[in-house]
C-alpha positions as CSV (number, residue, x, y, z in Angstrom):
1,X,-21.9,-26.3,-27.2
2,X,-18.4,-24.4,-27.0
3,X,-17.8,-21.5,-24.7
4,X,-17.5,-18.3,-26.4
5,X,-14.3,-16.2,-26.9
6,X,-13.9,-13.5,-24.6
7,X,-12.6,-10.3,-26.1
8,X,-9.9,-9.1,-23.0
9,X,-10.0,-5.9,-21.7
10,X,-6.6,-6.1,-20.9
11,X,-5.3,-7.8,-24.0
12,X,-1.7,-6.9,-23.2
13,X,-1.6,-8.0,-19.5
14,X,-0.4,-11.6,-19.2
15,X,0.5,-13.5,-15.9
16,X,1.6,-11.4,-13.4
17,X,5.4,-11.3,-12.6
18,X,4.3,-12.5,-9.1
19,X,3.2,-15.6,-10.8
20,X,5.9,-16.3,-12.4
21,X,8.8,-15.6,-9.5
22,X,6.5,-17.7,-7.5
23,X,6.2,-20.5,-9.6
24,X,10.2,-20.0,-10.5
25,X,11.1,-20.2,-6.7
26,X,8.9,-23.3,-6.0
27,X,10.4,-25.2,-9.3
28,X,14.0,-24.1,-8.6
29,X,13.4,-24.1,-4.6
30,X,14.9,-20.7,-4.6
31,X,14.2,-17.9,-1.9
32,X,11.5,-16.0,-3.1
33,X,12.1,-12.2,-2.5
34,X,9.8,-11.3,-5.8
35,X,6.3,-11.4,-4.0
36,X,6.0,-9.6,-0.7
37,X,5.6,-12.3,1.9
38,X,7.5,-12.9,4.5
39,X,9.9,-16.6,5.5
40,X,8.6,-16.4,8.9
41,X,5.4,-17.2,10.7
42,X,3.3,-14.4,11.7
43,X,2.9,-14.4,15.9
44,X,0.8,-17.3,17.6
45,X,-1.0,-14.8,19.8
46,X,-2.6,-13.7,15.9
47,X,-4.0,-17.1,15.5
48,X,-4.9,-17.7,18.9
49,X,-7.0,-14.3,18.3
50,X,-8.9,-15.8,15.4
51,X,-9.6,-18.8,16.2
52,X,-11.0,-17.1,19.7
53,X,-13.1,-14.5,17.7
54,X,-14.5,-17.4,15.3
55,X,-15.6,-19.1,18.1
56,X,-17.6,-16.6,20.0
57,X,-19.5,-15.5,16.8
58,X,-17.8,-13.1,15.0
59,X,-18.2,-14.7,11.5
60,X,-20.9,-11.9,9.5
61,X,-20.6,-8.8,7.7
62,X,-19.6,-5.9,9.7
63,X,-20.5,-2.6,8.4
64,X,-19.7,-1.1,5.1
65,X,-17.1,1.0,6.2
66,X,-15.5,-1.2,9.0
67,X,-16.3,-2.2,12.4
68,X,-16.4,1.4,14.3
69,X,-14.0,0.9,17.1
70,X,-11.5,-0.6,14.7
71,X,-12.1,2.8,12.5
72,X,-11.7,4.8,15.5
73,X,-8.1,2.8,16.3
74,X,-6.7,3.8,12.7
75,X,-7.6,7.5,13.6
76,X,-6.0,7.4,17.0
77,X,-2.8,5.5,15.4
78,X,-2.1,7.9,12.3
79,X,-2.7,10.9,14.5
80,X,-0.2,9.9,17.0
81,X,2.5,8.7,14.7
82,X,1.8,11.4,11.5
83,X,0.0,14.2,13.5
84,X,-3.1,14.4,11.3
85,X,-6.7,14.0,12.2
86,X,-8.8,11.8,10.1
87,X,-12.5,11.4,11.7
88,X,-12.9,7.5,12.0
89,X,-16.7,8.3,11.5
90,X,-15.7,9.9,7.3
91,X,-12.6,9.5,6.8
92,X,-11.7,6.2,7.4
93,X,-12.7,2.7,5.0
94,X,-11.2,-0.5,6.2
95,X,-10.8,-2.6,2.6
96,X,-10.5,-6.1,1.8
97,X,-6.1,-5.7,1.3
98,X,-5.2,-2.7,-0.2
99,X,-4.7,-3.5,-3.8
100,X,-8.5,-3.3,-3.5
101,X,-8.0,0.1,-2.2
102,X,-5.9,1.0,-4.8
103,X,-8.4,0.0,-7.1
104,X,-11.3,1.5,-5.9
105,X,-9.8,4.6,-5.7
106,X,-8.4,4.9,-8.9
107,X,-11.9,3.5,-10.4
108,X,-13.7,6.2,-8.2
109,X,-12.1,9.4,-9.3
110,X,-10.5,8.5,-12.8
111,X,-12.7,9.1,-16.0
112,X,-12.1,7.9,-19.7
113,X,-9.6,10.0,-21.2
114,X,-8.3,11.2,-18.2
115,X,-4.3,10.9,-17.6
116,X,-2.5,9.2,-14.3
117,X,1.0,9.6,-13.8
118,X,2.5,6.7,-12.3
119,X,5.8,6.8,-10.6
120,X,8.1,3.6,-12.3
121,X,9.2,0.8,-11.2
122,X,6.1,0.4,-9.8
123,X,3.7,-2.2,-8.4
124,X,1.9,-4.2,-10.9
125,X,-1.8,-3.4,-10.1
126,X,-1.3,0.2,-10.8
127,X,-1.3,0.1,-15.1
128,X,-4.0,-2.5,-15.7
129,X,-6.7,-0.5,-13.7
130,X,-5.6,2.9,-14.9
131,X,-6.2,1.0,-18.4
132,X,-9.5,-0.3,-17.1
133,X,-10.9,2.8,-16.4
134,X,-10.1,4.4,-20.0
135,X,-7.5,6.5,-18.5
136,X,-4.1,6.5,-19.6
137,X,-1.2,6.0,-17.8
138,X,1.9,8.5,-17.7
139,X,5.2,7.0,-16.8
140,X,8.2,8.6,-15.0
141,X,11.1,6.6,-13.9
142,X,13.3,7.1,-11.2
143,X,16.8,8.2,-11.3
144,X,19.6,6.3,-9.8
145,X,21.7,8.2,-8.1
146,X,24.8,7.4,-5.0
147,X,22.2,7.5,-2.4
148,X,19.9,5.6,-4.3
149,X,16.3,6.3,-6.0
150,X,14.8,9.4,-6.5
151,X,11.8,10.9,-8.5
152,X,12.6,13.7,-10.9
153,X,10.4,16.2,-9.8
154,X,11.3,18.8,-12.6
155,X,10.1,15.6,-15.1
156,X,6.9,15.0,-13.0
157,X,6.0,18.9,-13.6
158,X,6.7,18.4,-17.0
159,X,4.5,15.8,-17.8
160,X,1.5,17.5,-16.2
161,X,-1.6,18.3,-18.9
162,X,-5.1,19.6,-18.0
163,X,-6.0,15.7,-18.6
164,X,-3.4,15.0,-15.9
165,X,-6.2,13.5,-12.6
166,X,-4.0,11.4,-10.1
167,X,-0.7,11.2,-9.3
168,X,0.1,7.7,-7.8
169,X,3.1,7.2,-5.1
170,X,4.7,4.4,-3.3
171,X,6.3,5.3,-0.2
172,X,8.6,3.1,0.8
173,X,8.7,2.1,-2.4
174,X,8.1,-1.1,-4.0
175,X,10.3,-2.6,-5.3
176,X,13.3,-0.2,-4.8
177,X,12.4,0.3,-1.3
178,X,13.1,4.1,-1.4
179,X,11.3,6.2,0.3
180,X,9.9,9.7,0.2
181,X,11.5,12.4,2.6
182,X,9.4,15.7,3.6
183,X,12.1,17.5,1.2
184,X,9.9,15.6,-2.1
185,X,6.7,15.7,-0.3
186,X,7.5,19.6,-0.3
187,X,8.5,19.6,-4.2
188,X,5.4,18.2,-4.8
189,X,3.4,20.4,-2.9
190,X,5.1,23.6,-4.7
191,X,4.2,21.5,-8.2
192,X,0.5,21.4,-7.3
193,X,0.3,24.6,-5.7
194,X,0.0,26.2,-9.0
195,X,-4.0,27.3,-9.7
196,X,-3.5,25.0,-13.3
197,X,-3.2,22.0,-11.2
198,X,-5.9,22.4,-9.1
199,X,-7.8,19.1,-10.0
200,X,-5.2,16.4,-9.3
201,X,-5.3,14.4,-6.7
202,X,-3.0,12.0,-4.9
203,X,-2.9,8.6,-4.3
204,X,-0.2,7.6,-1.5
205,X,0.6,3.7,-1.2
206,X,2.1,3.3,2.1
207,X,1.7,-0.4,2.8
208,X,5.3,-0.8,3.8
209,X,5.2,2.1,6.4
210,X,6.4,0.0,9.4
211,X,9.3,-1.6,7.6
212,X,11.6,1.2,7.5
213,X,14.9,0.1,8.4
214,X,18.8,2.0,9.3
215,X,17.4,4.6,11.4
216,X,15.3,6.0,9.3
217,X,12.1,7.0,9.8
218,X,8.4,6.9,7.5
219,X,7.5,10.6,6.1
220,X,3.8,10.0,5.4
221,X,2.0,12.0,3.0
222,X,-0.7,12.3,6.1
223,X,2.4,14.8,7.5
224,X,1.8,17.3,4.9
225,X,-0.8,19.5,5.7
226,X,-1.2,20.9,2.2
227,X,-0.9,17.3,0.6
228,X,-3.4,15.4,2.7
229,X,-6.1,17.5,1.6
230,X,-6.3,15.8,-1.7
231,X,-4.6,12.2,-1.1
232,X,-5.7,8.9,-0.6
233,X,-3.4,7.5,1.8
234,X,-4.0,3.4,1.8
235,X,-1.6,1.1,4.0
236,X,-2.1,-2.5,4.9
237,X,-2.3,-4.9,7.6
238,X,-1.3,-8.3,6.3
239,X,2.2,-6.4,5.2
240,X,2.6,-5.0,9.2
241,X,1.4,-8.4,10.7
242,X,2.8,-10.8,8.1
243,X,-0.6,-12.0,7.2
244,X,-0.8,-11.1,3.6
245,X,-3.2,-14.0,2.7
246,X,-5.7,-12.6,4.7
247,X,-6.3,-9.7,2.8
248,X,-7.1,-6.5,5.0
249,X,-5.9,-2.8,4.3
250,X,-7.5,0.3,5.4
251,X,-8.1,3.9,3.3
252,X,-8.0,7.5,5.3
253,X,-8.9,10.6,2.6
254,X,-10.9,13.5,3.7
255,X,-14.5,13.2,3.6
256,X,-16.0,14.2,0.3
257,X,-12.9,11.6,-1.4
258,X,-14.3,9.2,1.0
259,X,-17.6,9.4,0.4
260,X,-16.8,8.9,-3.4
261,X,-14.7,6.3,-2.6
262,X,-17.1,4.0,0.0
263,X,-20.0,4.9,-3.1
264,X,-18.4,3.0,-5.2
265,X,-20.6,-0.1,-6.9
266,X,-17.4,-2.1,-7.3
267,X,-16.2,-0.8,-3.5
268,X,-19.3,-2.2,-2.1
269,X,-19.4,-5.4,-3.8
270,X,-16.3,-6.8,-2.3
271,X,-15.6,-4.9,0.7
272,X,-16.3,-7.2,3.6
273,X,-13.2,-7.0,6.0
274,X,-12.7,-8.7,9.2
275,X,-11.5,-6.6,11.6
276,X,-10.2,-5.7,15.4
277,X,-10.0,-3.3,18.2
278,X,-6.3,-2.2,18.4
279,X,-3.8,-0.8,21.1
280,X,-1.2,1.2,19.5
281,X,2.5,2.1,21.2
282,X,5.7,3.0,20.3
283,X,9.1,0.7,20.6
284,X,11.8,2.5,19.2
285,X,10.7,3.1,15.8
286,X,8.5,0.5,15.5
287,X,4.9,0.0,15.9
288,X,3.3,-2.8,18.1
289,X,0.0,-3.1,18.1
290,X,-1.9,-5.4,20.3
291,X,-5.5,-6.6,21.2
292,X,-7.5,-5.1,23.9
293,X,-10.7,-7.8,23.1
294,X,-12.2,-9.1,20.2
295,X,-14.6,-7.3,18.1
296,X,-14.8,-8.4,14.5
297,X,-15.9,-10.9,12.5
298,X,-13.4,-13.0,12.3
299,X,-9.2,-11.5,13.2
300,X,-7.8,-9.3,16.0
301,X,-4.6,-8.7,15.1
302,X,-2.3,-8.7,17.6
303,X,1.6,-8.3,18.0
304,X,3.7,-7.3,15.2
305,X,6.9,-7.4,13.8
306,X,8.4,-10.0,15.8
307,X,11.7,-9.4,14.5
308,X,12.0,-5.5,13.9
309,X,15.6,-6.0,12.6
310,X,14.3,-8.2,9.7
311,X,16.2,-8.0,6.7
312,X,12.8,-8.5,4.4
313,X,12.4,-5.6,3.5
314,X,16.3,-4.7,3.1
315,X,16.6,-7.9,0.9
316,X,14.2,-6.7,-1.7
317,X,15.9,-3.4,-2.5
318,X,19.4,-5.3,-2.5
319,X,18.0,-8.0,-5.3
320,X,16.5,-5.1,-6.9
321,X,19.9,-3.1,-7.4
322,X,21.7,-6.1,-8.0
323,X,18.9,-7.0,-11.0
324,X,19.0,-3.3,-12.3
325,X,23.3,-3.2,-11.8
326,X,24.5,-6.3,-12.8
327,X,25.6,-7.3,-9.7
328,X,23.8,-10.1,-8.3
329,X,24.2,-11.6,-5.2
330,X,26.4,-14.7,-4.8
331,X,26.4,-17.5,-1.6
332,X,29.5,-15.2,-0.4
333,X,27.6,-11.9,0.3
334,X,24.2,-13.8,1.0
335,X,24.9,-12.7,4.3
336,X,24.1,-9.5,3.3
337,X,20.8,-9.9,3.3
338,X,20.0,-10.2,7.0
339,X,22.9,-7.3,7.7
């Protein structure tokens, strides 16, 4: 008996182009700045914390929505650093890495025939589930400019229809690594502002939030009190901790986006996070979060960036301008890189 054919639902998505810079980097045992992992080991104290929280039990399903105090942690921690309120009780979802965030979201609020307008280059999740969900997918790329990437705003408006449902962002941005100031956040806001444009809502992908490097400083989307109102604002742990294997992200929206979002059949079915209580303070302008004690299922996650002054997160926007100029890096300026 021969298996039978399987008609794609995604006929024009092949390997992703994390696959093949992977598999590129291991055959030519290049650096691999295409997929977003870091060269370094995340901190010991991390593993110490799982193996401890293995060991004393913490191995089952916690609750739908996330263990509680770890909920209550990622209120406390957005509040302080963004000045928004999310109830940890509502609001909050701890996911299974974001890119199942992003998915659930988009599946949870987009409808066949609906339009999406997706902000390009962009992260390679976004078009396939948009095209999953009988949507379709609106593209507006970024303009290049002498201080760097930058959405045209006047060309978002412009592509807005009364099928237009969810404007997706990526701030800092991958794999530009731009980022959105409160001067776009407040373009946007005077977009959607209009009574015409009253059903869109927002998705904010802010997994990179903590690697924010030259003295600059994150502008969430949480900061806009206009914006949050109608955003899903998703950000990652593995990405902050340098765990991305592990697979653990978190999703704040207000409540009645939330509850859509956590009733989701395909949310439920593969939402089973290990999680932690966390200790948030400020060091400069980093965050370092450690554990108090262990209350999950299986991680705690513990110290962060152990090298604030990484040049990951540099080194990806430099490779990406030198792909999209021309100019690509040489052993001479490699140096670059960690400057």
């Amino acid at each position: 008996m021969n298996t039978p054919l399987i008609s794609s639902r995604l006929p024009h998505v092949g390997n992703t182009i994390f696959s093949v810079m992977s598999a590129l980097a291991a055959q030519y045992q290049a650096v691999n700045l295409g997929q977003g992992f870091p060269d370094f080991d995340c901190d010991i104290e991390l593993i110490d914390s799982v193996t401890q929280a293995m060991q004393q039990g913490h191995n089952q399903y916690p609750p739908m929505a996330g263990v509680p105090v770890l909920r209550d942690m990622i209120s406390d921690k957005v509040e302080s650093l963004y000045r928004h309120h999310y109830d940890p009780q509502t609001e909050i979802t701890v996911t299974a890495g974001a890119t199942q965030a992003i998915m659930c979201a988009i599946q949870c609020c987009v409808h066949p025939g609906d339009e999406v307008i997706v902000i390009e280059p962009a992260y390679d999740c976004y078009l396939p589930v948009i095209e999953l969900t009988g949507a379709r997918a609106v593209t507006i790329a970024m303009q290049l400019s002498e201080s760097g990437f930058c959405i045209p705003w006047d060309r978002l408006a412009a592509s807005i229809t009364p099928k237009t449902r969810l404007i997706i962002l990526n701030t800092p941005n991958n794999p530009t690594g731009s980022t959105l100031s409160t001067a776009d956040f407040n373009a946007l806001a005077d977009i959607l502002r209009r009574p015409e444009h009253k059903q869109i809502l927002i998705l904010s992908d802010e997994v990179y939030e903590h690697m924010v490097y030259d003295g600059k400083q994150h502008i969430s989307i949480c900061s806009h009190p206009e914006l949050v109102q109608r955003a899903f604002v998703i950000s990652s742990f593995g990405k902050t901790f340098h765990v991305t294997g592990w697979k653990v992200g978190y999703l704040c929206a207000p409540v009645a986006m939330s509850v859509e979002f956590i009733s989701s059949p395909f949310s439920q079915s593969i939402r089973r996070c290990s999680t932690g209580w966390l200790r948030t303070c400020r060091t400069r302008n980093h965050i370092w979060i450690y554990p108090i004690f262990i209350r999950s299922n299986a991680i705690c996650f513990a110290r962060a960036c152990p090298k604030p002054d990484s040049g990951y997160c540099r080194s990806r926007a430099l490779i990406f301008n030198a792909w999209i100029t021309g100019k690509f890096l040489t052993c001479r300026n490699w140096n670059l890189l960690n400057g």
